[in-house]
N, C-alpha and C positions, 0 to 999 in steps of 0.2 A: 508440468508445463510442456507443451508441446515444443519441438526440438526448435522452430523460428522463435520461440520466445525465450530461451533461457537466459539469464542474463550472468552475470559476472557473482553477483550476491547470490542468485537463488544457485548456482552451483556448488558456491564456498559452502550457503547452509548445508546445504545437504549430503556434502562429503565432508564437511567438519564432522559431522553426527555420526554418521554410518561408517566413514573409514576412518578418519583421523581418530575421533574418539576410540573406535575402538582397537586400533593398534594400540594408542598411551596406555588406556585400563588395561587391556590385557601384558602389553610389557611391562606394566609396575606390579600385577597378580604373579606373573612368573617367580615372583620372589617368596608367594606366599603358598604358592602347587607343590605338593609332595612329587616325588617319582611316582609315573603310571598315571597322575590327575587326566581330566578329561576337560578341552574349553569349548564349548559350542557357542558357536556365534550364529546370531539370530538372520539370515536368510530372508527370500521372501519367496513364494512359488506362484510361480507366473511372469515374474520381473523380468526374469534371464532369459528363456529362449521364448516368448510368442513376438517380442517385438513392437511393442506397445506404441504409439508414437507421442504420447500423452508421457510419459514416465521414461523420457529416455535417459534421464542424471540420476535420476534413481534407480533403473536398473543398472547402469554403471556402475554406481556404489555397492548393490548387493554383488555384480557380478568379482567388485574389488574383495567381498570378504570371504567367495569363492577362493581365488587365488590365495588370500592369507592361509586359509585351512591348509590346501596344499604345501603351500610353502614356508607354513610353520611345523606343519608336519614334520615335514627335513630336518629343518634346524632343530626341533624339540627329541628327534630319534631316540638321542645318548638319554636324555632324563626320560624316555618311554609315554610321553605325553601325547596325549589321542587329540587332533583337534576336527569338528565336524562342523557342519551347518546344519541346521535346523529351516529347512524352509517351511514357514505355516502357511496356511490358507488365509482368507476375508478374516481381520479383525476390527473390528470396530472403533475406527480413532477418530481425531477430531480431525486428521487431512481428507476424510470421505469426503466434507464439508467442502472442499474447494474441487472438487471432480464436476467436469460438465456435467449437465441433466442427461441422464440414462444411464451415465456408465454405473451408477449402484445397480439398476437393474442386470447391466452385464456382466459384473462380477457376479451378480447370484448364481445367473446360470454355470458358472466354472465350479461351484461348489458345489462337491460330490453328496448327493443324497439331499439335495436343497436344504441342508442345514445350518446356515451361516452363525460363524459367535457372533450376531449381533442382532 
């Protein structure tokens, strides 16, 4: 949603999902990680720095699971637990569906080798 329209629900949804959730999973996993485990949390590439103005609570959120890698990183040190982001490219969901007309065609162009997974 463009940043004049965001509203109070479509923010909760979307950081319910992407940060909330996933701090709870991965703080109740920590019980189930070896020493040295590895947790990659799912990113997105393009969200954080072009500045989209169509996805600005969304890039917010991925930009919040930025910060958790970081700063679980710290706190994870003593049990040697790696944590990363995975930013992928264009995947094919069902939120394409609600993108204005053309932005499918300008994601394609951001995908290297015009290969999109979908």
């Amino acid at each position: 949603m463009p940043f004049g329209t965001v509203t109070a629900e479509s923010f909760a949804a979307t950081f319910n999902v992407n940060v909330r959730g996933t701090l709870f999973m991965v703080q109740k996993a920590l019980a189930f990680l070896r020493d040295h485990a590895s947790i990659i949390l799912n990113g997105a590439e393009g969200s954080g720095g072009r500045g989209f103005p169509t996805i600005t609570v969304y890039a917010a959120s991925k930009a919040a699971l930025r910060s958790f890698a970081r700063t679980w990183t710290s706190a994870l040190q003593d049990r040697k637990i790696r944590v990363n982001v995975l930013n992928s490219r264009g995947i094919a969901t069902a939120a394409q569906d609600l993108l204005p007309p053309g932005a499918r065609r300008f994601m394609l162009k951001m995908v290297p080798y015009g290969k999109p997974r979908w």
